[in-house]
PQR file with spaces between the fields and no chain letter, atoms N, CA, C, O and H, PARSE charges and radii, in Angstrom:
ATOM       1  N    UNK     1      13.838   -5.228    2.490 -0.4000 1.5000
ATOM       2  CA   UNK     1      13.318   -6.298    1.689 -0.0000 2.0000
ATOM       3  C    UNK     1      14.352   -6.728    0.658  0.5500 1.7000
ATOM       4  O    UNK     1      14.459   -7.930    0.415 -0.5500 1.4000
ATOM       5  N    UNK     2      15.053   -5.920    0.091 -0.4000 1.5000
ATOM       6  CA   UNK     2      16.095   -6.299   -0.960 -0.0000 2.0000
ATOM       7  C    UNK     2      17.724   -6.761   -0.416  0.5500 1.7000
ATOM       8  O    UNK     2      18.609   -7.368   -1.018 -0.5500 1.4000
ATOM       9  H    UNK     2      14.966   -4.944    0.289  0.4000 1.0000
ATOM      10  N    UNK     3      17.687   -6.287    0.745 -0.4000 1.5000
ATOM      11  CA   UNK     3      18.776   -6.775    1.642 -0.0000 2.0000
ATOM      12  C    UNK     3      19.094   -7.974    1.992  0.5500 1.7000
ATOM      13  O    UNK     3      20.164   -8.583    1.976 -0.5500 1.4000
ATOM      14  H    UNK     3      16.968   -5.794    1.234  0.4000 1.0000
ATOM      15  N    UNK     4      17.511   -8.386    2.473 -0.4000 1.5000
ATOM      16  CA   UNK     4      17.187  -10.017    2.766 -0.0000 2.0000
ATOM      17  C    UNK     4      16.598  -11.016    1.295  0.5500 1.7000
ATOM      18  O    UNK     4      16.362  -12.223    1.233 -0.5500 1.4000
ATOM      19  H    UNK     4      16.642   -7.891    2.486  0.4000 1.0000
ATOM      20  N    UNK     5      16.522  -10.198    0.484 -0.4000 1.5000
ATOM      21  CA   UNK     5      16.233  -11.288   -0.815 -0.0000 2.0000
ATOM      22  C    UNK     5      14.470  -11.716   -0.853  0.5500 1.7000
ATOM      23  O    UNK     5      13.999  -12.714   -1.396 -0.5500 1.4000
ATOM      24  H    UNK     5      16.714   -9.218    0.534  0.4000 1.0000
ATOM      25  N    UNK     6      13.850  -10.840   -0.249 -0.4000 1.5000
ATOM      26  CA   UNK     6      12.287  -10.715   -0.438 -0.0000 2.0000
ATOM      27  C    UNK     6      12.325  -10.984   -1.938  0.5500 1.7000
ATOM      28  O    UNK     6      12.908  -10.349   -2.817 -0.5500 1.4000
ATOM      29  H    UNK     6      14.234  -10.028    0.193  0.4000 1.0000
ATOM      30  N    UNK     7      11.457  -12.232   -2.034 -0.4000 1.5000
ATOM      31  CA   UNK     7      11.231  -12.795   -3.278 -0.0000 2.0000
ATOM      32  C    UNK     7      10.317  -12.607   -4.100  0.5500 1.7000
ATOM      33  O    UNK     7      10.304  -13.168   -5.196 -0.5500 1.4000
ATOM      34  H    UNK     7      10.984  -12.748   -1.320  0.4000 1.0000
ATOM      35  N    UNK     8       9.142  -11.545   -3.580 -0.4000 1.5000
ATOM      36  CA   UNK     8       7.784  -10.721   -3.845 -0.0000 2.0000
ATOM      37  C    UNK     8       7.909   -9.179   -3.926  0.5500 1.7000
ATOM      38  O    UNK     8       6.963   -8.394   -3.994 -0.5500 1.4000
ATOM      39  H    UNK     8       9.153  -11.089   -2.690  0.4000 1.0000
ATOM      40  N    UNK     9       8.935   -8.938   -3.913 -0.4000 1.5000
ATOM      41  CA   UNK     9       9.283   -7.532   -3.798 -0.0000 2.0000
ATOM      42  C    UNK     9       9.207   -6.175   -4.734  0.5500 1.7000
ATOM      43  O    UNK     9       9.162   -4.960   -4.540 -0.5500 1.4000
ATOM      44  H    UNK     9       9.704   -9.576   -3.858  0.4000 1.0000
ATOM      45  N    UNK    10       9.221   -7.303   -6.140 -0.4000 1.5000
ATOM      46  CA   UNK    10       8.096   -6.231   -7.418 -0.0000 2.0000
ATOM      47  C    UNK    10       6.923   -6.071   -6.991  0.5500 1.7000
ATOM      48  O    UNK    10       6.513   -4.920   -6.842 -0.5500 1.4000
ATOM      49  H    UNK    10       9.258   -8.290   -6.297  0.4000 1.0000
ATOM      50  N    UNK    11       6.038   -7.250   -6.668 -0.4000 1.5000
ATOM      51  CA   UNK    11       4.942   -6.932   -6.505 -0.0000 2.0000
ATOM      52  C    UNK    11       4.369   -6.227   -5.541  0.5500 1.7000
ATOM      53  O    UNK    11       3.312   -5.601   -5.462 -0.5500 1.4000
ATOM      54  H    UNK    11       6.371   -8.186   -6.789  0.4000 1.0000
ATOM      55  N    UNK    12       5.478   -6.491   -4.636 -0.4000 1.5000
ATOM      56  CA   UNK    12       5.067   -5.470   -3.199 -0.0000 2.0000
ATOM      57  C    UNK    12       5.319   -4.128   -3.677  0.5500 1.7000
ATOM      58  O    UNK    12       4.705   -3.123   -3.318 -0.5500 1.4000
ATOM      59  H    UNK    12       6.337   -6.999   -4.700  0.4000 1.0000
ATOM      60  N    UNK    13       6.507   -4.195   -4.727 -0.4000 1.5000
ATOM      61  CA   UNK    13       6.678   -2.382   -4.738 -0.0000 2.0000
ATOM      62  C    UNK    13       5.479   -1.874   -5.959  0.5500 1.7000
ATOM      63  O    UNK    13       5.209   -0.675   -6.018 -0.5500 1.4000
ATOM      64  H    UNK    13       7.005   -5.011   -5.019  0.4000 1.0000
ATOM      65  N    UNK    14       4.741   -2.935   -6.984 -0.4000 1.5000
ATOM      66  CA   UNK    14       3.726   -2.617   -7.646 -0.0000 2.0000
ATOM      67  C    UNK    14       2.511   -2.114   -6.915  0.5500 1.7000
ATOM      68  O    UNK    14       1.716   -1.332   -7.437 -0.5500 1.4000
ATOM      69  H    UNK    14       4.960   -3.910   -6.935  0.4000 1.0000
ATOM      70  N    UNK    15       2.395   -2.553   -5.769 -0.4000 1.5000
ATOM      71  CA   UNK    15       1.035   -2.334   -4.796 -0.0000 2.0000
ATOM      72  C    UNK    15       1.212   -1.358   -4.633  0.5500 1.7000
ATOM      73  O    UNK    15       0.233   -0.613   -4.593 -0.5500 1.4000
ATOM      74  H    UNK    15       3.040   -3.188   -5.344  0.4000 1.0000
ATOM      75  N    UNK    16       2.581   -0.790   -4.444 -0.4000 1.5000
ATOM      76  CA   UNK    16       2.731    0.655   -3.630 -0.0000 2.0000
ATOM      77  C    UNK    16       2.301    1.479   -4.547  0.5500 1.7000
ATOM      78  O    UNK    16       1.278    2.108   -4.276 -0.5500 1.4000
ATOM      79  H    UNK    16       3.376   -1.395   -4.477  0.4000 1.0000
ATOM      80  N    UNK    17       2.917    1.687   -5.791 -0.4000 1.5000
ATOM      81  CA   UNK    17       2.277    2.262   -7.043 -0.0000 2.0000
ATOM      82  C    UNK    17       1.291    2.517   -7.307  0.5500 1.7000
ATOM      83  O    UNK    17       1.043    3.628   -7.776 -0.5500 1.4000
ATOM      84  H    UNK    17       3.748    1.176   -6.011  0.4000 1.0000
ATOM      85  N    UNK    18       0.461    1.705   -7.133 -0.4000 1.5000
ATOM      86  CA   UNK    18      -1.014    1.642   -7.228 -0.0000 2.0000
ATOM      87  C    UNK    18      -1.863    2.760   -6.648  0.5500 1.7000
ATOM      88  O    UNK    18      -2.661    3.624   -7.013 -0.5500 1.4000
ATOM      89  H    UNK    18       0.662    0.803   -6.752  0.4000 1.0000
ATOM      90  N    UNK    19      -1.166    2.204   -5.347 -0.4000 1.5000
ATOM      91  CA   UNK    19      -1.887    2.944   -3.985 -0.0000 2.0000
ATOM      92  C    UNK    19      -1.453    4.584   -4.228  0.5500 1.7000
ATOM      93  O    UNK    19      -2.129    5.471   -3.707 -0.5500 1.4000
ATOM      94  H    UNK    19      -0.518    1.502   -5.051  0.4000 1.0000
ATOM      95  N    UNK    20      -0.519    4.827   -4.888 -0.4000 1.5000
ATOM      96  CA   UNK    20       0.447    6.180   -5.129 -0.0000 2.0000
ATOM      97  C    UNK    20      -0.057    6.877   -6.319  0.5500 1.7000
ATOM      98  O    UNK    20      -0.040    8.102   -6.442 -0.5500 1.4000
ATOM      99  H    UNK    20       0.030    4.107   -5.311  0.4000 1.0000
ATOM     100  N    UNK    21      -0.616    5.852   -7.395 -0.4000 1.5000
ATOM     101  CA   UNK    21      -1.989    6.365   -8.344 -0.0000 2.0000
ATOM     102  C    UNK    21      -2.704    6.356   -8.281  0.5500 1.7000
ATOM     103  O    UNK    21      -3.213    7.003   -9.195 -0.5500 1.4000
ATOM     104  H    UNK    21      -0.630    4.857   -7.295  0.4000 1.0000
ATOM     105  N    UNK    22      -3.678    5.778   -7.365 -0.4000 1.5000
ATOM     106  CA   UNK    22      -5.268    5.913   -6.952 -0.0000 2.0000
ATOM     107  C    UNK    22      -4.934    7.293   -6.082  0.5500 1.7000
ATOM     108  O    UNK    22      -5.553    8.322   -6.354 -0.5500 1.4000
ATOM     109  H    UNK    22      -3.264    5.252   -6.622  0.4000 1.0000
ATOM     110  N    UNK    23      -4.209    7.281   -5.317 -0.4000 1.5000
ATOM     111  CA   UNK    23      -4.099    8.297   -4.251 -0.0000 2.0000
ATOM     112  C    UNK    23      -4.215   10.027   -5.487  0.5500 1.7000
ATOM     113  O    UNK    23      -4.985   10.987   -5.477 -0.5500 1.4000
ATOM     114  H    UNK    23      -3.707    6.444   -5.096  0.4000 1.0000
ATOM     115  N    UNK    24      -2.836    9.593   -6.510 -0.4000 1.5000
ATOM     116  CA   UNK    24      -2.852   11.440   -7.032 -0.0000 2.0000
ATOM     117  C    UNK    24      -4.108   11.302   -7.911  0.5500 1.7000
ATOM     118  O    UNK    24      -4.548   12.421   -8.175 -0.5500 1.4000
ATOM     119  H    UNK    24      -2.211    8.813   -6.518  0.4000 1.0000
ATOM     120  N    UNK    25      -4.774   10.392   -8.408 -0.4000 1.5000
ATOM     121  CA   UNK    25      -5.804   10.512   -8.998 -0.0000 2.0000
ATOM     122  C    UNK    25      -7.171   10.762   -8.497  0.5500 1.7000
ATOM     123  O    UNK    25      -8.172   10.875   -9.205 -0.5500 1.4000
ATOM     124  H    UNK    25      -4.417    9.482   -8.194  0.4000 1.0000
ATOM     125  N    UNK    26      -7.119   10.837   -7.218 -0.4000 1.5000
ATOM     126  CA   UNK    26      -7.987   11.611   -6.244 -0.0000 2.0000
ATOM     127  C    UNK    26      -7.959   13.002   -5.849  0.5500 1.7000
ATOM     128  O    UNK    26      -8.808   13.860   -5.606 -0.5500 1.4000
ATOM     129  H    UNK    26      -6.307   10.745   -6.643  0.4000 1.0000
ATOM     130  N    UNK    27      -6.277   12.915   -5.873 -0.4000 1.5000
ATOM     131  CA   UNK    27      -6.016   14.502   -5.194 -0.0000 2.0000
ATOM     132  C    UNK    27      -6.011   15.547   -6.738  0.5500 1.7000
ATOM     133  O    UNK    27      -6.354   16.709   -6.520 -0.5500 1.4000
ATOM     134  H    UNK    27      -5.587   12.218   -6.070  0.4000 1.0000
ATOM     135  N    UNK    28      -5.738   15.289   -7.882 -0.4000 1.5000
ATOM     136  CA   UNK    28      -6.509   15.838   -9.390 -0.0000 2.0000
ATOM     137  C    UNK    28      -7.663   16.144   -9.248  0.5500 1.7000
ATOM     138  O    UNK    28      -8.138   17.280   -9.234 -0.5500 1.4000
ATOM     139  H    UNK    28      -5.460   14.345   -8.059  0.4000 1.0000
ATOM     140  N    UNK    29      -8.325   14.884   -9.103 -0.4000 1.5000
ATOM     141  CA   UNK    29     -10.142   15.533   -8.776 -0.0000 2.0000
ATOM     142  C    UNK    29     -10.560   16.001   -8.023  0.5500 1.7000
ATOM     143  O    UNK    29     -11.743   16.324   -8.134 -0.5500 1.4000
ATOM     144  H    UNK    29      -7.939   13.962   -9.115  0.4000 1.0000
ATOM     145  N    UNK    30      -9.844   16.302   -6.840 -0.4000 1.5000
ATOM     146  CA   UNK    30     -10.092   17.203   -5.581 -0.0000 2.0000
ATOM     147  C    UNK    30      -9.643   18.892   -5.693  0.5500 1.7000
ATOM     148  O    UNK    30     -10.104   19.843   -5.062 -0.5500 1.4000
ATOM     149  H    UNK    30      -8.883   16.040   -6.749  0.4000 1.0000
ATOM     150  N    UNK    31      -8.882   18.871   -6.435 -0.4000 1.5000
ATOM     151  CA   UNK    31      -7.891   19.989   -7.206 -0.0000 2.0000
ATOM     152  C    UNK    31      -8.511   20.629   -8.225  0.5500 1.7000
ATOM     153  O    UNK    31      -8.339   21.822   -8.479 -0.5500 1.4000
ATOM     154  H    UNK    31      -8.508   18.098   -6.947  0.4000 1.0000
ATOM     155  N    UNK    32      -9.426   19.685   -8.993 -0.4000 1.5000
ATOM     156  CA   UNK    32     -10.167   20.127   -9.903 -0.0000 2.0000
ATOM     157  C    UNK    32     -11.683   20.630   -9.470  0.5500 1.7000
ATOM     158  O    UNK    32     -12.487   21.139  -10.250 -0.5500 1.4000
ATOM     159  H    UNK    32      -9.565   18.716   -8.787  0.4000 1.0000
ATOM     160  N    UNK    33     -11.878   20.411   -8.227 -0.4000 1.5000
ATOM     161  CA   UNK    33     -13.270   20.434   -7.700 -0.0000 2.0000
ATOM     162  C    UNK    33     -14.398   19.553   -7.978  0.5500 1.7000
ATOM     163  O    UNK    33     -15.588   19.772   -7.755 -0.5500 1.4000
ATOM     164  H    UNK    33     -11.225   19.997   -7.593  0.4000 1.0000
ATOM     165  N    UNK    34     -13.869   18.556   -8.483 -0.4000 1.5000
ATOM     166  CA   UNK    34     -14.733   17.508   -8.993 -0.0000 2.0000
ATOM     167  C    UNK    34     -15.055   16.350   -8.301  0.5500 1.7000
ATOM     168  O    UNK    34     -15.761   15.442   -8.738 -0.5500 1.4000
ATOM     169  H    UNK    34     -12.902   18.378   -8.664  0.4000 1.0000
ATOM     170  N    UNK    35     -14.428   16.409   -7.018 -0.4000 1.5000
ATOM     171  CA   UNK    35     -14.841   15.391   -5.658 -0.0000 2.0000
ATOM     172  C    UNK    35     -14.623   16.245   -4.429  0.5500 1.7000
ATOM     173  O    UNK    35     -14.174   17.381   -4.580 -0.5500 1.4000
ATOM     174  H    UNK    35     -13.854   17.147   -6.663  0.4000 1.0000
ATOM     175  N    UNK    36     -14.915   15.770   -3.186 -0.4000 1.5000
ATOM     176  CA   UNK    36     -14.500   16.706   -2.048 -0.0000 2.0000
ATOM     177  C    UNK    36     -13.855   14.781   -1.199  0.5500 1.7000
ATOM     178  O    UNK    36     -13.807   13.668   -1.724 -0.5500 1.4000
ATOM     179  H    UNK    36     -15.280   14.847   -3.063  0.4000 1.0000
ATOM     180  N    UNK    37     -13.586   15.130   -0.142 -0.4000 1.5000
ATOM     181  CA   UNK    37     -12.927   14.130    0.457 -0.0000 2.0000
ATOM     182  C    UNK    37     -14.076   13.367    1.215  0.5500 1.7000
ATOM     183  O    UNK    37     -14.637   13.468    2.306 -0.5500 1.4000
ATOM     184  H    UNK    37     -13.625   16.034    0.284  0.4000 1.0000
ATOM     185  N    UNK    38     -14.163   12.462   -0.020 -0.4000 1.5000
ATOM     186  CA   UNK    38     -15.995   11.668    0.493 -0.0000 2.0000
ATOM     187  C    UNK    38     -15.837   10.403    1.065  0.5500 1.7000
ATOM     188  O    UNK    38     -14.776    9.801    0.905 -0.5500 1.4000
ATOM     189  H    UNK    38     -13.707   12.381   -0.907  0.4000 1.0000
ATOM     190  N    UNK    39     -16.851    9.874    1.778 -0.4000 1.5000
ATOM     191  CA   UNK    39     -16.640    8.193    2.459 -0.0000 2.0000
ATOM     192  C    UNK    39     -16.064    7.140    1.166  0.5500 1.7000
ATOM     193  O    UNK    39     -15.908    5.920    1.215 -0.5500 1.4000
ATOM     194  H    UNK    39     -17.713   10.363    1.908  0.4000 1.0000
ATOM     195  N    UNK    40     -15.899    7.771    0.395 -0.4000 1.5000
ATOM     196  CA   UNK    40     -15.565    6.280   -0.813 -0.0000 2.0000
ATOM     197  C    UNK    40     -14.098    6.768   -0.716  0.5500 1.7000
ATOM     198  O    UNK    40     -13.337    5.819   -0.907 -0.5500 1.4000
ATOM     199  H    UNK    40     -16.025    8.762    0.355  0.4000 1.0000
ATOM     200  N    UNK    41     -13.511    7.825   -0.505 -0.4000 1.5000
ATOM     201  CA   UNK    41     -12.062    7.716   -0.471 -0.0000 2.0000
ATOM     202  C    UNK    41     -11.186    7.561    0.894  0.5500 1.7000
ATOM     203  O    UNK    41      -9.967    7.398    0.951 -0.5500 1.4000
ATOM     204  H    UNK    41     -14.130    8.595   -0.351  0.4000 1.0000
ATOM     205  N    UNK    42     -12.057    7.646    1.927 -0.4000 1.5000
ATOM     206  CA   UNK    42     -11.904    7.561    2.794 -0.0000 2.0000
ATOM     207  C    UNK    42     -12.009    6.085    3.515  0.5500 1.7000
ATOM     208  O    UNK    42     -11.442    5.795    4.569 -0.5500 1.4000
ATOM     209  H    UNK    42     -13.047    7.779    1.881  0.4000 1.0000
ATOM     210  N    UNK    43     -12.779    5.280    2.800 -0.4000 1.5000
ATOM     211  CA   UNK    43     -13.052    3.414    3.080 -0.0000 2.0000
ATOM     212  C    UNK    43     -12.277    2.775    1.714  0.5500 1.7000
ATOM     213  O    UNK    43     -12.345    1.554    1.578 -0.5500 1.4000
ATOM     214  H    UNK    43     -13.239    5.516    1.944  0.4000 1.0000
ATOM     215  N    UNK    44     -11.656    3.445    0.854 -0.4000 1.5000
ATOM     216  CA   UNK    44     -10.934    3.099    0.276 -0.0000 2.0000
ATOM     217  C    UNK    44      -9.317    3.064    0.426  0.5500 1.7000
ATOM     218  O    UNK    44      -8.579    2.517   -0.393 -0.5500 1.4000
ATOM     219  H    UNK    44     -11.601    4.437    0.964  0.4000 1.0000
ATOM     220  N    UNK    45      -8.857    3.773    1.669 -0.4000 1.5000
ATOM     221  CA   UNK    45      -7.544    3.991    1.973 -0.0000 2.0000
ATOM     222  C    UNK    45      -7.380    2.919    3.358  0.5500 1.7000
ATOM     223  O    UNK    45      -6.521    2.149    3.785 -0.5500 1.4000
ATOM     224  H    UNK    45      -9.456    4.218    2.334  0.4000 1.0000
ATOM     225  N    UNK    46      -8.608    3.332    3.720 -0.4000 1.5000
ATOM     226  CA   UNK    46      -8.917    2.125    5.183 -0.0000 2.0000
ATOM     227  C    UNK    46      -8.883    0.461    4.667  0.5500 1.7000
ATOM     228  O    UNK    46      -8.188   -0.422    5.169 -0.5500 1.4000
ATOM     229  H    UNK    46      -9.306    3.958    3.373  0.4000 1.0000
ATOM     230  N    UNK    47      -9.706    0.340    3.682 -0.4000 1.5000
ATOM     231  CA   UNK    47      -9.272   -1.172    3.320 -0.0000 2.0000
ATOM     232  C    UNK    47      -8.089   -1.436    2.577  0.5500 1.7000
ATOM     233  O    UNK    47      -7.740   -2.615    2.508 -0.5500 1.4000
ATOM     234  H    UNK    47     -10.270    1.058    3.275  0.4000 1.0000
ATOM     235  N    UNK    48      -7.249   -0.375    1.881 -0.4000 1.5000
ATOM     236  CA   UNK    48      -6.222   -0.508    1.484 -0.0000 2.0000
ATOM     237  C    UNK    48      -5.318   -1.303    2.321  0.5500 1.7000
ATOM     238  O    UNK    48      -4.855   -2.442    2.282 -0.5500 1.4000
ATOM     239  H    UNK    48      -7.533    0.582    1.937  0.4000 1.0000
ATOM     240  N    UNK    49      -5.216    0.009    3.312 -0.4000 1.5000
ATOM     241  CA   UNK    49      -4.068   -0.131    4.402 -0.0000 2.0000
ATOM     242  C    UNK    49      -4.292   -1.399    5.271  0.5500 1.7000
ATOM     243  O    UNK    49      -3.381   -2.207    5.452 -0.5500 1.4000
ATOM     244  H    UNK    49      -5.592    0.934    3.343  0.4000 1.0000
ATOM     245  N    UNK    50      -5.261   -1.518    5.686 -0.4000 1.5000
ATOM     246  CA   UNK    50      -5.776   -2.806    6.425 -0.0000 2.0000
ATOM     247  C    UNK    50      -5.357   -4.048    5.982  0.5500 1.7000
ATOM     248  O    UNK    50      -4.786   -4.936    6.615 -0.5500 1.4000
ATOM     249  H    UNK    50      -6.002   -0.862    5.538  0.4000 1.0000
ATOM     250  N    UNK    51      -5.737   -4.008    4.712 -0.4000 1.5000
ATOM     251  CA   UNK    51      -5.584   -5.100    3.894 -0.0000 2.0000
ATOM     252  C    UNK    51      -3.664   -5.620    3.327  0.5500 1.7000
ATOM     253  O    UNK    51      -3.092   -6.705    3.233 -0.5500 1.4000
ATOM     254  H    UNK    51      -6.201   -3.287    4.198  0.4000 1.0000
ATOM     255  N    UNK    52      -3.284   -4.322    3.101 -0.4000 1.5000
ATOM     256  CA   UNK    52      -2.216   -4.397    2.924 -0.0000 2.0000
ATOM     257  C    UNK    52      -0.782   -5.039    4.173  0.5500 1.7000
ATOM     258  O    UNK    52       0.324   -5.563    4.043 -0.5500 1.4000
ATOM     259  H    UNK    52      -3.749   -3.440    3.178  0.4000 1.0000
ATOM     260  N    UNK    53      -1.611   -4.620    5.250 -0.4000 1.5000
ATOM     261  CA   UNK    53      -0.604   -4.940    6.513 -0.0000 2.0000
ATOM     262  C    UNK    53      -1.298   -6.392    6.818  0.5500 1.7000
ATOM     263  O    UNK    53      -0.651   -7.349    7.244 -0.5500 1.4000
ATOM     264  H    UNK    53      -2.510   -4.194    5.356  0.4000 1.0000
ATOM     265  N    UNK    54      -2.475   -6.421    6.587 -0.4000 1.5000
ATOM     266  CA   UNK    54      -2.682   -7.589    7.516 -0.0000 2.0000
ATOM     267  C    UNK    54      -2.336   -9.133    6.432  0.5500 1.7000
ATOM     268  O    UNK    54      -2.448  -10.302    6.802 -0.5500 1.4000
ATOM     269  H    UNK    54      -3.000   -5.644    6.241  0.4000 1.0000
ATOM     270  N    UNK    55      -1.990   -8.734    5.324 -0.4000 1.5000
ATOM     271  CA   UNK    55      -2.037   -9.834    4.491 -0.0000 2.0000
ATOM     272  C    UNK    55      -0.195   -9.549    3.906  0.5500 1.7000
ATOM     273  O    UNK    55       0.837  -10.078    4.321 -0.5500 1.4000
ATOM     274  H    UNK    55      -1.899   -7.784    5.023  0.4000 1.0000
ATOM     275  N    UNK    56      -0.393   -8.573    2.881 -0.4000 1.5000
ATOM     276  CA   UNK    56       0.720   -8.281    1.962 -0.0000 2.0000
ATOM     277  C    UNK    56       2.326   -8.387    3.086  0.5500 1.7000
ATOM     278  O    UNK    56       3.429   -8.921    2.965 -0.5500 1.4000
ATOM     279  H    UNK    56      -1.231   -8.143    2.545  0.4000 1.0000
ATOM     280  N    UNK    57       1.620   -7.526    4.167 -0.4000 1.5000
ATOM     281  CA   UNK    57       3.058   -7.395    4.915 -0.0000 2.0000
ATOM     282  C    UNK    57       3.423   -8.909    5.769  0.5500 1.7000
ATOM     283  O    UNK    57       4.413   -9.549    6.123 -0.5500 1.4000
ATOM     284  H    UNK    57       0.724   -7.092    4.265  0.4000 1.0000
ATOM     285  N    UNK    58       2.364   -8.968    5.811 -0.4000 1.5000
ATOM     286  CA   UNK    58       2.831  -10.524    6.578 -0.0000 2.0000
ATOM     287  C    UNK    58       3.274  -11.113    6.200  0.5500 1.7000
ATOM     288  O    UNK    58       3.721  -11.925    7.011 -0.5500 1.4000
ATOM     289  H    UNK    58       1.560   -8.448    5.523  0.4000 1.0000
ATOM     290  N    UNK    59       3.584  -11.350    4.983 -0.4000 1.5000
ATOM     291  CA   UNK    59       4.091  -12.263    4.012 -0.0000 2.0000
ATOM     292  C    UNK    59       5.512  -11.863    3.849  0.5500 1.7000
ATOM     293  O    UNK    59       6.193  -12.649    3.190 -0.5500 1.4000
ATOM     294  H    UNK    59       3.222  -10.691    4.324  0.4000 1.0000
ATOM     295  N    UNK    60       6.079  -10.842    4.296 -0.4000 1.5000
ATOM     296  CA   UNK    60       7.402  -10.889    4.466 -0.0000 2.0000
ATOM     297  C    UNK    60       8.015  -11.144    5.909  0.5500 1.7000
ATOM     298  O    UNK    60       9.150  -11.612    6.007 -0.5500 1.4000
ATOM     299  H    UNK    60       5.526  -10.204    4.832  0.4000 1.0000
ATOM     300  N    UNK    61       7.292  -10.846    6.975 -0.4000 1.5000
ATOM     301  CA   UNK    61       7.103  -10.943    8.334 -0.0000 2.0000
ATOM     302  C    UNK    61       8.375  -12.138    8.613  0.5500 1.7000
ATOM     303  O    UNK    61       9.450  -11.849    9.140 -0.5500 1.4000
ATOM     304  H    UNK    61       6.370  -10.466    6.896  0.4000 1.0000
ATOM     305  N    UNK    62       8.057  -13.293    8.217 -0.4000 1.5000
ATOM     306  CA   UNK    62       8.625  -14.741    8.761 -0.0000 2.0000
ATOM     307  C    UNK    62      10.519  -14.265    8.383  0.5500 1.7000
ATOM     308  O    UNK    62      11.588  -14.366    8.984 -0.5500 1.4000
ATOM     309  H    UNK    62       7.184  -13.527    7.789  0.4000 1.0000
ATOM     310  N    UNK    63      10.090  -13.786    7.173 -0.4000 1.5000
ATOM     311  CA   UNK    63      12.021  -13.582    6.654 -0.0000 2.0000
ATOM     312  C    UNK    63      12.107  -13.018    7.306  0.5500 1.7000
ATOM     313  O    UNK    63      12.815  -13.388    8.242 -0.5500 1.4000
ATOM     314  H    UNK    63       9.221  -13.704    6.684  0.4000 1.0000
ATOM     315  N    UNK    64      11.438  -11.582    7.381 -0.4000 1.5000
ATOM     316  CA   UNK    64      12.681  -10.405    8.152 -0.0000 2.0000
ATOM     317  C    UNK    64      13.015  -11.382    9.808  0.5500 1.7000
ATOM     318  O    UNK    64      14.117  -11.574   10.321 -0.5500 1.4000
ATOM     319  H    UNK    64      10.863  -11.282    6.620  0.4000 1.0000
ATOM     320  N    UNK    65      11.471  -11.906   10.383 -0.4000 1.5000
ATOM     321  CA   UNK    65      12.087  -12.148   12.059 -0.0000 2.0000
ATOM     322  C    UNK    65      13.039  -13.896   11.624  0.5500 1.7000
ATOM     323  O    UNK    65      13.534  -14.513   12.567 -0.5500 1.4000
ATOM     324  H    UNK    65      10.576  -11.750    9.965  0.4000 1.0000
ATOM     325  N    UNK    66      13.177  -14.548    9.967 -0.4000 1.5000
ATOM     326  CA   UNK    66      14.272  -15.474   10.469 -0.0000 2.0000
ATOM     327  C    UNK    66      15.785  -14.880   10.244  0.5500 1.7000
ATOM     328  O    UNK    66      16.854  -15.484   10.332 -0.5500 1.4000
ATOM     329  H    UNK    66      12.774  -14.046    9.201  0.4000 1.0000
ATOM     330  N    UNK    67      15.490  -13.273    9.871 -0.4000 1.5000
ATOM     331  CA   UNK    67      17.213  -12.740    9.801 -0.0000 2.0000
ATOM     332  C    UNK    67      16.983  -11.937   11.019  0.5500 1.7000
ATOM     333  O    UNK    67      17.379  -10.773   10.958 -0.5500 1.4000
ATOM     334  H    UNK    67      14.622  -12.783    9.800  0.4000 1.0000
ATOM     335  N    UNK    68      16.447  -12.310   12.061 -0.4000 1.5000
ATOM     336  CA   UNK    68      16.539  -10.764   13.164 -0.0000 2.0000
ATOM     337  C    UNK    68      16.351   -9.456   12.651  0.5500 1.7000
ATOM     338  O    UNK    68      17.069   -8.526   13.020 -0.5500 1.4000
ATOM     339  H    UNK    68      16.125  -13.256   12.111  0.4000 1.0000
ATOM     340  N    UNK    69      15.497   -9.329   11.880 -0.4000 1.5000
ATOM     341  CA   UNK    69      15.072   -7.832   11.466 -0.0000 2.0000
ATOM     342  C    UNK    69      13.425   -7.305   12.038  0.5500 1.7000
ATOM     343  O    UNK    69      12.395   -7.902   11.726 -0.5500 1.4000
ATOM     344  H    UNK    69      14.914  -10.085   11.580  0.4000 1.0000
ATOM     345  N    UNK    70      13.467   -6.189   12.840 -0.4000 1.5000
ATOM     346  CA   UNK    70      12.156   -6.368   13.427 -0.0000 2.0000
ATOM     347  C    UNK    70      11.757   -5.013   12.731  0.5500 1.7000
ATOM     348  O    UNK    70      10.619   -4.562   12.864 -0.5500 1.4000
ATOM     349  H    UNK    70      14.304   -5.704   13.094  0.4000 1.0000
């Protein structure tokens, strides 16, 4: 992304963050015994990811395939 001049590329790397603090802030309360690995964290990683490829990543999609990057 920084190779080709991805022009969204804070924000793409802010999402990741996010996803990288919701994530240890689960695995704390799982650590702490204060959640077990329940359907809300489990439909929460699913619409993450879903959401993230089918929208966020696409949006770089067109650059990488107009520099031949697959």
């Amino acid at each position: 992304m920084k190779k080709v001049g991805y022009p969204d590329l804070p924000e793409h790397i802010k999402e990741h963050e996010k996803l990288i603090a919701e994530i240890t802030h689960y695995q704390e309360l799982f650590n702490e015994g204060k959640t077990d690995l329940s359907e809300d964290i489990l439909v929460f990683l699913q619409d993450w990811l879903t959401q993230h490829i089918k929208v966020t990543d696409k949006r770089y999609s067109v650059l990488f395939n107009g520099n031949n990057i697959s």
